[in-house]
N, C-alpha and C positions, 0 to 999 in steps of 0.2 A: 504494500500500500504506500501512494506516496504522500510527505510530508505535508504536500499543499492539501490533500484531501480534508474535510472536516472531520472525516469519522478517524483522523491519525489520533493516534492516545499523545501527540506531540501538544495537543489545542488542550489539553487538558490541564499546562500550567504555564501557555505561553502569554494567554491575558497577563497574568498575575508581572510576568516579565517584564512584558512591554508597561504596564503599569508601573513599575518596581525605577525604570528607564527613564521613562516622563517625570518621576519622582526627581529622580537627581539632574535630570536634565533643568528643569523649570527651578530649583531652586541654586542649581551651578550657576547656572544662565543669569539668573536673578542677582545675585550676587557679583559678579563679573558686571552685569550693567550697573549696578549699582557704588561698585567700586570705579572705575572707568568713563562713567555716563551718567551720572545720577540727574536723573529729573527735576525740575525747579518743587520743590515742597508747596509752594503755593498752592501748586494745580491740586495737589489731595492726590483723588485716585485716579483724578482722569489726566494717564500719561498715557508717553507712546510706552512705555513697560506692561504696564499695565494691559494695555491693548494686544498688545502682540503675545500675553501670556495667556489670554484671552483667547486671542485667534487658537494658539496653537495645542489649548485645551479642547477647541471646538472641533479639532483636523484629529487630534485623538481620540477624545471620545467619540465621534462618529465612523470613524477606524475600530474603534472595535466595540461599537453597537454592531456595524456591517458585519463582524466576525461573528456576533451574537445569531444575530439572524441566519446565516449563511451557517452556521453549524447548528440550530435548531431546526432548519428547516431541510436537513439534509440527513436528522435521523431516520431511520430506518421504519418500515411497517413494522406491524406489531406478530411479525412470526417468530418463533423460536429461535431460528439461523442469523438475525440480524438483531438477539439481544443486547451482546456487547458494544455493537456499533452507537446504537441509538443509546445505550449508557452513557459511551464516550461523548456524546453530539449535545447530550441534554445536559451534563454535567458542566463540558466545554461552553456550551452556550452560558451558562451558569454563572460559570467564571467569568468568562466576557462581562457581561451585564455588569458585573459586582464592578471588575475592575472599570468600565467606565464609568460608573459612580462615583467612582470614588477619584479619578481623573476630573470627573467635574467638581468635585469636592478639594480639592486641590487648588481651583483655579476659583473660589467662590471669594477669598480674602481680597483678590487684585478686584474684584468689582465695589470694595468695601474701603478698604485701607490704601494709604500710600507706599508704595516699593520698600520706598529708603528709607525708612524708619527706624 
């Protein structure tokens, strides 16, 4: 079976990854502009920082809502021979879901707080 397929047991902890990624990514990223860039404090929350942590919460999370769906809906009918599969798909999807939650739970402070604080 290959990796790209939804029903790979591969999907079963790659949300968590690419979520784990975005993690360090948005708050390296943050830090580096804010060492190097920082925003005028005036503006509050409405920076370009702000914005673009925004955007690239929105390119994530919706990257892997699509992985959501596309491994939900790729489980398997409900016969005996394609048990495992649909395990792997609903589980996978599962994951997904959570970790784009939690991807936009991440990005909820920049719509609230300023960066550089």
């Amino acid at each position: 079976m290959s990796p790209w397929s939804p029903l790979h047991p591969l999907h079963l902890f790659l949300g968590l990854v690419i979520w784990s990624l975005w993690f360090v990514a948005l708050y390296g990223g943050l830090s580096l502009a804010c060492e190097f860039a920082p925003p005028d404090e005036e503006r509050g929350a409405l920076t370009w920082v702000n914005a673009s942590m925004l955007l690239l919460a929105a390119l994530v999370s919706s990257f892997l809502l699509w992985s959501a769906r596309r491994c939900w809906r790729a489980a398997p009918d409900a016969d005996e021979g394609a048990a495992t599969g649909r395990f792997v798909a609903r589980i996978a999807a599962a994951v997904y879901l959570i970790s784009a939650l939690a991807a936009v739970g991440l990005a909820i402070p920049g719509v609230i707080l300023p960066p550089c604080i």
